[in-house]
DRENTORKOL-3810 file (N, C-alpha, C; in nm, 4 decimals):
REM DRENTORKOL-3810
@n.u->0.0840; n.v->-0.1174; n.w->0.0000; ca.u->0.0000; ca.v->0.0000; ca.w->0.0000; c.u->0.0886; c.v->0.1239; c.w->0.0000
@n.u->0.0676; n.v->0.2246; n.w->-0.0895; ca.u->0.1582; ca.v->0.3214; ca.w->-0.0528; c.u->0.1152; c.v->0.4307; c.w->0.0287
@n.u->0.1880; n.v->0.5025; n.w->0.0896; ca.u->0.2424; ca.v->0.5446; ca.w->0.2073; c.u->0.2033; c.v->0.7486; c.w->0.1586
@n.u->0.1959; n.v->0.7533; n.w->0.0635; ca.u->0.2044; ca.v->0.8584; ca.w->0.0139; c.u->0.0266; c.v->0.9657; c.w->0.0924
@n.u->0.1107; n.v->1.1000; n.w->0.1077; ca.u->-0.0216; ca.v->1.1620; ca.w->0.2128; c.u->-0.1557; c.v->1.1961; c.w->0.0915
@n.u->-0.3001; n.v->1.1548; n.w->0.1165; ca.u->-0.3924; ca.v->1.2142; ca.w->0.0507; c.u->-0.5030; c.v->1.2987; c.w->0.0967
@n.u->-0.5460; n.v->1.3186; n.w->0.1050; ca.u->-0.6515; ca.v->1.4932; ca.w->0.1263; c.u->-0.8331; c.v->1.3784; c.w->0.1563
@n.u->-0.8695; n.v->1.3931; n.w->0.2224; ca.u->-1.0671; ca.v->1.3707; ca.w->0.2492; c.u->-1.1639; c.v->1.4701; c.w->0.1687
@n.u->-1.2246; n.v->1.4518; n.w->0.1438; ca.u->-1.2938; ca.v->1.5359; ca.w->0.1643; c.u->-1.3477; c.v->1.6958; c.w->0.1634
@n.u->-1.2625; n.v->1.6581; n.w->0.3621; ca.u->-1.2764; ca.v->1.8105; ca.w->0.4243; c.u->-1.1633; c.v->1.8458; c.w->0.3858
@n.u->-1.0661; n.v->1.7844; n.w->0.3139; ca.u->-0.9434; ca.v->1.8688; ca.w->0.3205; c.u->-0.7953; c.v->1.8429; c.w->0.3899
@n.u->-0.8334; n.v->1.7285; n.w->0.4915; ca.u->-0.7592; ca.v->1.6775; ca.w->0.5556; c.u->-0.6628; c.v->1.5882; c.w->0.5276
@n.u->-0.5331; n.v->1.5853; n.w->0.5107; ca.u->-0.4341; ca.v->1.5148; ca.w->0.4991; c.u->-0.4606; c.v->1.3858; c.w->0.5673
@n.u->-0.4244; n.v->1.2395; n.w->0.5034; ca.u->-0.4536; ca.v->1.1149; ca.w->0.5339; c.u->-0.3805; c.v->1.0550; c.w->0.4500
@n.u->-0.3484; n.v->0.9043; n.w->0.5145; ca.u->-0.2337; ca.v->0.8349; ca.w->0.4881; c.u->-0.3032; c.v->0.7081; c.w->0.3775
@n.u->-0.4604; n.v->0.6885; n.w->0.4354; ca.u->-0.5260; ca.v->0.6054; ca.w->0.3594; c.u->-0.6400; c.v->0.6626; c.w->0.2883
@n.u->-0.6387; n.v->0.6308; n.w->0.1818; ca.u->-0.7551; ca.v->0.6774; ca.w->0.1025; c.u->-0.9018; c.v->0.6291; c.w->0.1461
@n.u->-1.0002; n.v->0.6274; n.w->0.0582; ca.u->-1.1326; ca.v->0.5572; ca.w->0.0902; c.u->-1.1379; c.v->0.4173; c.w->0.0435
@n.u->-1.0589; n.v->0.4289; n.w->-0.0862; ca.u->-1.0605; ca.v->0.2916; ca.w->-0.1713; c.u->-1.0134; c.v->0.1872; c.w->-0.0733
@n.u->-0.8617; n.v->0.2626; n.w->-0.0452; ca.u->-0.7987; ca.v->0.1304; ca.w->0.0484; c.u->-0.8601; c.v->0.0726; c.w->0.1585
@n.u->-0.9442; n.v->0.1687; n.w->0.2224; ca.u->-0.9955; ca.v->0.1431; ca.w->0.3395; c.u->-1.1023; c.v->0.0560; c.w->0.3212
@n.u->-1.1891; n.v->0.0593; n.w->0.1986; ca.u->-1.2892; ca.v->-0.0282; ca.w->0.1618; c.u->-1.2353; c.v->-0.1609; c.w->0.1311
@n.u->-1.1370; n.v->-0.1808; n.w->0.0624; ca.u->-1.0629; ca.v->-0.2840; ca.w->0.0859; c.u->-1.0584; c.v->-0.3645; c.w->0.1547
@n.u->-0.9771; n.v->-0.3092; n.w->0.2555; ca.u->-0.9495; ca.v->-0.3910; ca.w->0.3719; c.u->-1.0776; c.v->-0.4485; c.w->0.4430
@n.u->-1.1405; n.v->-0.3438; n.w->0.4296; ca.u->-1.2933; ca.v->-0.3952; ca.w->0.4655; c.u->-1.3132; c.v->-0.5044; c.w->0.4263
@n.u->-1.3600; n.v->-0.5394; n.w->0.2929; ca.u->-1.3893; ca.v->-0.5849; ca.w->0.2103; c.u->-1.3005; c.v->-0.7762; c.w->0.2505
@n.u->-1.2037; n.v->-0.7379; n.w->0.2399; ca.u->-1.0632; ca.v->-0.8550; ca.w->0.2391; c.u->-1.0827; c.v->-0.9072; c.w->0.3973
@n.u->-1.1391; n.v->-0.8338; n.w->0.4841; ca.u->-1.1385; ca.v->-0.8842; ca.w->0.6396; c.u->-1.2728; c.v->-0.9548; c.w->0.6331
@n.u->-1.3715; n.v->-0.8996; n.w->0.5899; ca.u->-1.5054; ca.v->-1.0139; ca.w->0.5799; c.u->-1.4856; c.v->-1.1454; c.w->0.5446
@n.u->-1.4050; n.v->-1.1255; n.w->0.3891; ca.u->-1.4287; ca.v->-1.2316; ca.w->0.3130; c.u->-1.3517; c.v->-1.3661; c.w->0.4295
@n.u->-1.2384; n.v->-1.2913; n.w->0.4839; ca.u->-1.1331; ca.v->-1.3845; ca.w->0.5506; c.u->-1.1910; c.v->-1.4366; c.w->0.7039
@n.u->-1.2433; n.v->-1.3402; n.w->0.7695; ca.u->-1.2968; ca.v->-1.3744; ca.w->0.8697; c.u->-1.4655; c.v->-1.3667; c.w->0.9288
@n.u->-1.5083; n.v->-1.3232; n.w->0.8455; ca.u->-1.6872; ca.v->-1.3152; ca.w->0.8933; c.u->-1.7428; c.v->-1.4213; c.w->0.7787
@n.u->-1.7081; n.v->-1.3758; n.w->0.6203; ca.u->-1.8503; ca.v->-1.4917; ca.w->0.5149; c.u->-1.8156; c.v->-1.3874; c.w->0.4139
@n.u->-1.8289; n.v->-1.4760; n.w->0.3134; ca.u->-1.8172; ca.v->-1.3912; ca.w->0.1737; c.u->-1.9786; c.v->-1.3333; c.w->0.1390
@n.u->-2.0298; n.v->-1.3318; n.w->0.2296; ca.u->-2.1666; ca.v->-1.2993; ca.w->0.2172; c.u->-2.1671; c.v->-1.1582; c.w->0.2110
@n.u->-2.0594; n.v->-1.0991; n.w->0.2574; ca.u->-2.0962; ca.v->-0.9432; ca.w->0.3266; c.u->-1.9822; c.v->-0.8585; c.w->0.2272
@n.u->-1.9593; n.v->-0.7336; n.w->0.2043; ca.u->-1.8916; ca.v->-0.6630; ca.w->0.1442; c.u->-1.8594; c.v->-0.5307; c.w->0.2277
@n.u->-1.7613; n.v->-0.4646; n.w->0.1690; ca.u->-1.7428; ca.v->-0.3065; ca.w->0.2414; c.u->-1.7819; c.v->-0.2438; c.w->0.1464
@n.u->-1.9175; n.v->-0.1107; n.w->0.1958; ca.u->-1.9961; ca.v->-0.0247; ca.w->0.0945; c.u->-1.8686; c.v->0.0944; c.w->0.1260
@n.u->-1.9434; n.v->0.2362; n.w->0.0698; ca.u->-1.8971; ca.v->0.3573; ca.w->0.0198; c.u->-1.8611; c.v->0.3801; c.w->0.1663
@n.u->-1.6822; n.v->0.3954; n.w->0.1864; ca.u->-1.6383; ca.v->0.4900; ca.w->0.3527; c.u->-1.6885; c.v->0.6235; c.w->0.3523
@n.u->-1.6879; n.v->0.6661; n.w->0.4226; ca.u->-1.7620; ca.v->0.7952; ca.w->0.5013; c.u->-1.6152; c.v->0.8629; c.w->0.5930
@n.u->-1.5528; n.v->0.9751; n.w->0.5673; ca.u->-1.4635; ca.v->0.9927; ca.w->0.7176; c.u->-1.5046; c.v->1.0553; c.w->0.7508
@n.u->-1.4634; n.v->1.0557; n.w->0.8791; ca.u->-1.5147; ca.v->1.0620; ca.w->1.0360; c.u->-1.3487; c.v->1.1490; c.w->1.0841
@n.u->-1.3836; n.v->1.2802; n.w->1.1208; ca.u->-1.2795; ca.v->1.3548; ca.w->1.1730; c.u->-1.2958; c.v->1.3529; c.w->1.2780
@n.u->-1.1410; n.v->1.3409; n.w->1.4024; ca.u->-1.1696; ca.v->1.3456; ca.w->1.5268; c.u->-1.0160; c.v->1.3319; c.w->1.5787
@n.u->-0.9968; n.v->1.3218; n.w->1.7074; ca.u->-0.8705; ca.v->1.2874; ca.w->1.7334; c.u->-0.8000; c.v->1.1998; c.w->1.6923
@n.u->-0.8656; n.v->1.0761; n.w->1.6140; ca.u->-0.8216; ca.v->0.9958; ca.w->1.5726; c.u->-0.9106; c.v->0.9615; c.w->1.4423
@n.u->-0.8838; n.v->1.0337; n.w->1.3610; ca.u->-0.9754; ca.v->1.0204; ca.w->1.1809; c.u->-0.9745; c.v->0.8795; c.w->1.1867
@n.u->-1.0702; n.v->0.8743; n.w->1.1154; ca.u->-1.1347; ca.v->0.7234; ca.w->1.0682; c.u->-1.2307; c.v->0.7362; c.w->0.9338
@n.u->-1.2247; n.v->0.6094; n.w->0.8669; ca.u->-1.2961; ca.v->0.6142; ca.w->0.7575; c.u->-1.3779; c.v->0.4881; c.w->0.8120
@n.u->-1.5308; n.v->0.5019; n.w->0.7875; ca.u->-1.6536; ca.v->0.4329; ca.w->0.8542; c.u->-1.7074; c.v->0.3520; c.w->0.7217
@n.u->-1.6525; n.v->0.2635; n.w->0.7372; ca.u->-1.6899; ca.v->0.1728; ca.w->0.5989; c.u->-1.8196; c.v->0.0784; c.w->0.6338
@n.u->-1.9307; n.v->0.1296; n.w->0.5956; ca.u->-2.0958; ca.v->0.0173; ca.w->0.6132; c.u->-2.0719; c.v->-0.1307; c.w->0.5510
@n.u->-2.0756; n.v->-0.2146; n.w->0.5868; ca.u->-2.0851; ca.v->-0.3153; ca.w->0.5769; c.u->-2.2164; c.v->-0.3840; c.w->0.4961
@n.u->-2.2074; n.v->-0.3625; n.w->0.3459; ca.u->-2.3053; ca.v->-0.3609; ca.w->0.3017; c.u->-2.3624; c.v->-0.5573; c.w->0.2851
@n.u->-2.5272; n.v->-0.5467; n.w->0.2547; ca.u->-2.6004; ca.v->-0.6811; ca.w->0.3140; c.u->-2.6339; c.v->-0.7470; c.w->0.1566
@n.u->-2.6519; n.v->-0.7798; n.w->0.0746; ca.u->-2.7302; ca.v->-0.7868; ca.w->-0.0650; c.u->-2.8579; c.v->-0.8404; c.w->-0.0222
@n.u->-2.9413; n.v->-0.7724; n.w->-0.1072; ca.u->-3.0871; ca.v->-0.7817; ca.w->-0.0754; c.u->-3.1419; c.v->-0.8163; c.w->0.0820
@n.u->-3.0148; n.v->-0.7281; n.w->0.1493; ca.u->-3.1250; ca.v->-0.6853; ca.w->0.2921; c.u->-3.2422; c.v->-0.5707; c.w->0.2670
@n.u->-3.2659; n.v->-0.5651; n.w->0.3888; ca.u->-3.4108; ca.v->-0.4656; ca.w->0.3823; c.u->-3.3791; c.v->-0.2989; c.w->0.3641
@n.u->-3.2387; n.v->-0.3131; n.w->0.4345; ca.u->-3.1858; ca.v->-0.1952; ca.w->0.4462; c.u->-3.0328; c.v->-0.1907; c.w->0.3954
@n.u->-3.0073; n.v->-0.2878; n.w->0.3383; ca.u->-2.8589; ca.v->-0.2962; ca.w->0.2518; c.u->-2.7711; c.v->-0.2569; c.w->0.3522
@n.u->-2.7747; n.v->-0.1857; n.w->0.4405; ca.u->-2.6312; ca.v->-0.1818; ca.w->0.5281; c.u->-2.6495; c.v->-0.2773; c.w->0.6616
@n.u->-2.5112; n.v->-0.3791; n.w->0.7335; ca.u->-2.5727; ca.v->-0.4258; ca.w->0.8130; c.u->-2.5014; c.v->-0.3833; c.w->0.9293
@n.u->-2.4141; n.v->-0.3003; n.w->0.9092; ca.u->-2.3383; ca.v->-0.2319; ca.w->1.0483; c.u->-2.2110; c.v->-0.1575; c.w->0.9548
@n.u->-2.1068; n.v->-0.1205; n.w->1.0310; ca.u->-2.0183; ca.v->-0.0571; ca.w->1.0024; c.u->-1.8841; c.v->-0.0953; c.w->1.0615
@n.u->-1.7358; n.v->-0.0530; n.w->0.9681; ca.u->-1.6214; ca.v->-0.0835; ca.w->1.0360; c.u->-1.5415; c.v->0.0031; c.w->0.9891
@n.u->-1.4644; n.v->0.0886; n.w->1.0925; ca.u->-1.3690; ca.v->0.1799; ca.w->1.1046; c.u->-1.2612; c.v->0.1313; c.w->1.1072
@n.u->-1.2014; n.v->0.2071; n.w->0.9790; ca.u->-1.0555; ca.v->0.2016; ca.w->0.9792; c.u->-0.9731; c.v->0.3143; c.w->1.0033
@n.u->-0.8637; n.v->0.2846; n.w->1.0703; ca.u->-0.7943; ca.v->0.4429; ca.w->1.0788; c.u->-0.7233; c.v->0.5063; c.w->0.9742
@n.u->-0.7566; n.v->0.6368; n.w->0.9690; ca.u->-0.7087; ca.v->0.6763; ca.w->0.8380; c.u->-0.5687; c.v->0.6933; c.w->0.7937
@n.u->-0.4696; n.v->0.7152; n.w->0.9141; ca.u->-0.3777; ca.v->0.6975; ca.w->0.9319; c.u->-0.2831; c.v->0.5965; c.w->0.9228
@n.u->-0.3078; n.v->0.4825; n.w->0.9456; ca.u->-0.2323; ca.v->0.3629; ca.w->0.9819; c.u->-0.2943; c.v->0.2744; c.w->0.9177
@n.u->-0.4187; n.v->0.2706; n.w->0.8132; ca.u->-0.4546; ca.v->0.1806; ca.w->0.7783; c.u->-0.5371; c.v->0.0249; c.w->0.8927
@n.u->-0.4973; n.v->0.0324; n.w->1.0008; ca.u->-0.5662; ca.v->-0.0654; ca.w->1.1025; c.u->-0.7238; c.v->-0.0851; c.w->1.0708
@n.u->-0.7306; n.v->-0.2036; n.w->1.0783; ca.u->-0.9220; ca.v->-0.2029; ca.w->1.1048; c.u->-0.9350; c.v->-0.2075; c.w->1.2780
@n.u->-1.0159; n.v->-0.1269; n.w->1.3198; ca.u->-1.0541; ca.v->-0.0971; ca.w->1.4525; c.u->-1.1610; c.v->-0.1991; c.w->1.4597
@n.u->-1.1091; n.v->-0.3589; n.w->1.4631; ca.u->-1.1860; ca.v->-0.4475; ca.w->1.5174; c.u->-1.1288; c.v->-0.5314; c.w->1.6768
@n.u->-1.2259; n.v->-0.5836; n.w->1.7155; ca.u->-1.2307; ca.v->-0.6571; ca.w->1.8141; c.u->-1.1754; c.v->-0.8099; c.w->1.8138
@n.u->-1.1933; n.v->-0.8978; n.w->1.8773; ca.u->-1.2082; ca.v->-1.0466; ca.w->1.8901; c.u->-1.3340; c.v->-1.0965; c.w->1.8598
@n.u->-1.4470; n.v->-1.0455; n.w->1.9145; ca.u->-1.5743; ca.v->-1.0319; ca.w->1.8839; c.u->-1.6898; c.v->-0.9565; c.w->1.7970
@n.u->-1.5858; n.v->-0.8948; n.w->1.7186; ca.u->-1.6551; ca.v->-0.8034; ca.w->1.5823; c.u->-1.7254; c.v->-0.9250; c.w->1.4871
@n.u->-1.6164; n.v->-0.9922; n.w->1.4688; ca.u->-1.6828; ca.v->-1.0652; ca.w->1.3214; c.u->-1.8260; c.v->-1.1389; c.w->1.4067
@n.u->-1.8297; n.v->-1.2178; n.w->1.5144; ca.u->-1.9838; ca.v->-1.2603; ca.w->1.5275; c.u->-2.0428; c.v->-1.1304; c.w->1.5598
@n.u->-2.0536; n.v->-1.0714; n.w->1.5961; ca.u->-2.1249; ca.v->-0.9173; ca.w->1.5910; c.u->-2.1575; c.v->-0.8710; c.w->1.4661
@n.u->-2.0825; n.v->-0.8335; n.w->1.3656; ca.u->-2.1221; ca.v->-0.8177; ca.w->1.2349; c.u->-2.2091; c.v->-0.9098; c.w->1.1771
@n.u->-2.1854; n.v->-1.0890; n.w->1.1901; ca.u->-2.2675; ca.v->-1.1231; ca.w->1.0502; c.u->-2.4065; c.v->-1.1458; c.w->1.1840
@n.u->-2.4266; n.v->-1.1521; n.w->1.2999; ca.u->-2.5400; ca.v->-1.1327; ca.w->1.3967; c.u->-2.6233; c.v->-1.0428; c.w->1.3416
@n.u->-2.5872; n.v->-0.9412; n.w->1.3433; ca.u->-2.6621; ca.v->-0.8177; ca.w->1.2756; c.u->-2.7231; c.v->-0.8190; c.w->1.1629
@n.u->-2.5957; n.v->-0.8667; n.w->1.0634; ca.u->-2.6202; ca.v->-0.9158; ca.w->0.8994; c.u->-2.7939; c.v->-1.0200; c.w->0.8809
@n.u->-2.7518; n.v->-1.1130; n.w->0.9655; ca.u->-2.8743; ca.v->-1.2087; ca.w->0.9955; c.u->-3.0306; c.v->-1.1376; c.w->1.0221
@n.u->-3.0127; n.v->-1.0297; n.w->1.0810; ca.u->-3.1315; ca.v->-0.9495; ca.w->1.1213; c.u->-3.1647; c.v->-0.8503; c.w->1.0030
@n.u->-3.0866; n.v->-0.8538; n.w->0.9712; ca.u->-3.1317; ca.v->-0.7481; ca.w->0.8175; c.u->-3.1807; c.v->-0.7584; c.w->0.6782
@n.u->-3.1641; n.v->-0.9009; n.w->0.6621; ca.u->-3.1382; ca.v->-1.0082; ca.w->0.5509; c.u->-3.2496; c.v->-1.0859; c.w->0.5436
@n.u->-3.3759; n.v->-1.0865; n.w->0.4770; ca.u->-3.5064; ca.v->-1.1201; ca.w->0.4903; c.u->-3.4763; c.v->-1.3082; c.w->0.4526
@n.u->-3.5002; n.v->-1.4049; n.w->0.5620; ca.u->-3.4840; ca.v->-1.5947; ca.w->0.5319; c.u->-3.5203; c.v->-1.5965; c.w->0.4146
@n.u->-3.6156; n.v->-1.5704; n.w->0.3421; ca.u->-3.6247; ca.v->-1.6206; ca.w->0.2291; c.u->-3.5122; c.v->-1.5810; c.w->0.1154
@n.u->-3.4481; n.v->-1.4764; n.w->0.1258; ca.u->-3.3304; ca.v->-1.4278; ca.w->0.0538; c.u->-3.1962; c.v->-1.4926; c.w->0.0658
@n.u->-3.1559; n.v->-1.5303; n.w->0.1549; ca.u->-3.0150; ca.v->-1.5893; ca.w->0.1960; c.u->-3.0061; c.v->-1.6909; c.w->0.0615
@n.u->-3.0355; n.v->-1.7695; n.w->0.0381; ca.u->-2.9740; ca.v->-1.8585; ca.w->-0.0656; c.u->-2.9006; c.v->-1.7647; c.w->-0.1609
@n.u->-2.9628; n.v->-1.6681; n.w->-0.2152; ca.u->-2.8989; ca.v->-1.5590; ca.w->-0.2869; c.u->-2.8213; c.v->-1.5222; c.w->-0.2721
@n.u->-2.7495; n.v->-1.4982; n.w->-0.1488; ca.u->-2.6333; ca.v->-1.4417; ca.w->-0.1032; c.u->-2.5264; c.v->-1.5367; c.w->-0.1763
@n.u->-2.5425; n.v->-1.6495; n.w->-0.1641; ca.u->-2.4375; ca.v->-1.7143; ca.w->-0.2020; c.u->-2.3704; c.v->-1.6618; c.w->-0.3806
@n.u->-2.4601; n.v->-1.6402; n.w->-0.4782; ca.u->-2.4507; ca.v->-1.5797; ca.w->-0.5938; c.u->-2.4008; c.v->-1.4899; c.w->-0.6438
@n.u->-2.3086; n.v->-1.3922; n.w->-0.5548; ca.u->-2.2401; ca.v->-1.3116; ca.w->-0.5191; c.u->-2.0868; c.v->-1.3763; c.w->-0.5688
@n.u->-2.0516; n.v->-1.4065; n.w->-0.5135; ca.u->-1.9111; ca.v->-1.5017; ca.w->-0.6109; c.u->-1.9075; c.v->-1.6315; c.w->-0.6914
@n.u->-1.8751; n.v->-1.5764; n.w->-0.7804; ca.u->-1.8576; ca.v->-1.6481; ca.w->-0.9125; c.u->-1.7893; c.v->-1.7107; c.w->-0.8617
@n.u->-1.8348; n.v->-1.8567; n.w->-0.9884; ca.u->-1.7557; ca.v->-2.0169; ca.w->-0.9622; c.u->-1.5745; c.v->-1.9976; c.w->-0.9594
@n.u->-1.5278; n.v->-2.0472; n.w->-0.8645; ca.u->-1.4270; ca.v->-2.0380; ca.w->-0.8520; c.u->-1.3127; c.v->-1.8718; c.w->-0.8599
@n.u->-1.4596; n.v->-1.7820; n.w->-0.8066; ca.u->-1.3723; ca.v->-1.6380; ca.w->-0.8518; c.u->-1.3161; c.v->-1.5684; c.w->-0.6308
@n.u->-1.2832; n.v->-1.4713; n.w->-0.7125; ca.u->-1.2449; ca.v->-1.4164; ca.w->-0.5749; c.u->-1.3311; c.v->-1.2804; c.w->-0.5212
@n.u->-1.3800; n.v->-1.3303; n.w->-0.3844; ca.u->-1.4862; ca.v->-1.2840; ca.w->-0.3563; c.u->-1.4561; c.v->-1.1243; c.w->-0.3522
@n.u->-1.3128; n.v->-1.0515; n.w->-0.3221; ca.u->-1.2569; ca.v->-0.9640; ca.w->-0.2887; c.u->-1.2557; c.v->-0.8432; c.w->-0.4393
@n.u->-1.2211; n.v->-0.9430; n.w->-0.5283; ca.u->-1.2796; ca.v->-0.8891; ca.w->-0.6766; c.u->-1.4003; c.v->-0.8662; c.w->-0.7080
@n.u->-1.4959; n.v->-0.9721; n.w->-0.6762; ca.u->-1.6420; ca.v->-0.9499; ca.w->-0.7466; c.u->-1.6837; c.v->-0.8491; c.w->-0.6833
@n.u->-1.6642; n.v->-0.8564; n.w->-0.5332; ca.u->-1.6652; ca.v->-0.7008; ca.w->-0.4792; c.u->-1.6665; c.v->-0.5790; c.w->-0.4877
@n.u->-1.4923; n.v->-0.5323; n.w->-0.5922; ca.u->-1.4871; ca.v->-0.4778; ca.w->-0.6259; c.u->-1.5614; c.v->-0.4388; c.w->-0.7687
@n.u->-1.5530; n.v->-0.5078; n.w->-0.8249; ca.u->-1.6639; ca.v->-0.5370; ca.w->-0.9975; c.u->-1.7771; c.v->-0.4385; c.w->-0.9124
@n.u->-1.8692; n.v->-0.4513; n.w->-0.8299; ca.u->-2.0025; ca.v->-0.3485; ca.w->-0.8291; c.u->-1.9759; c.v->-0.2240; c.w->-0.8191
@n.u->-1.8283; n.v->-0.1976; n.w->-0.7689; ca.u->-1.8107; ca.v->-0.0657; ca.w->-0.7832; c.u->-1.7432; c.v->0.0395; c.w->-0.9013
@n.u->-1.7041; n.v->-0.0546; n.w->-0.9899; ca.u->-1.6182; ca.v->0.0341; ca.w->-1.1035; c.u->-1.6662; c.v->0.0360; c.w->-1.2227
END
């Protein structure tokens, strides 16, 4: 990842962009929660410690987002827990109407990478 400083937004100098941060998002689901879930559009969040607030988007939930995960904008870190990932797809479960879930799976192509198809909805 490079290292190089980029601007938010507001204007603010940052070490990680939005893209990257969705990323990582994106690459931490697939690895540790379910390829079910994706990282939607970051949002930053200015404060003593900037963060980019990446929604955790649901496919064909009721409300398409099923929580959120902050990354620092600085350091690139995901500001997760031990207990984030069952917290996230918990939530995911509540948002996500039973009769829809089989669908979820349709989301990655035969033998593709979930981290790509991911990216594919956005470009």
């Amino acid at each position: 990842m490079s290292r190089k400083k980029r601007e938010t937004p507001e204007g603010q100098r940052v070490s990680v962009d939005a893209r990257t941060a969705r990323r990582k998002v994106s690459a931490w689901l697939v690895r540790d929660v379910g390829n079910l879930l994706m990282g939607g559009e970051p949002e930053y969040v200015a404060g003593e410690r900037p963060v980019w607030r990446v929604p955790v988007v649901a496919p064909h939930s009721r409300q398409g987002r099923a929580t959120f995960v902050d990354v620092d904008a600085q350091t690139g870190d995901l500001l997760v827990t031990d207990d984030t990932p069952q917290k996230v797809l918990a939530y995911a479960m509540h948002v996500v109407p039973a009769e829809k879930l089989d669908k979820l799976t349709g989301l990655v192509t035969v033998g593709g990478d979930a981290l790509a198809d991911s990216e594919a909805l956005y470009d």
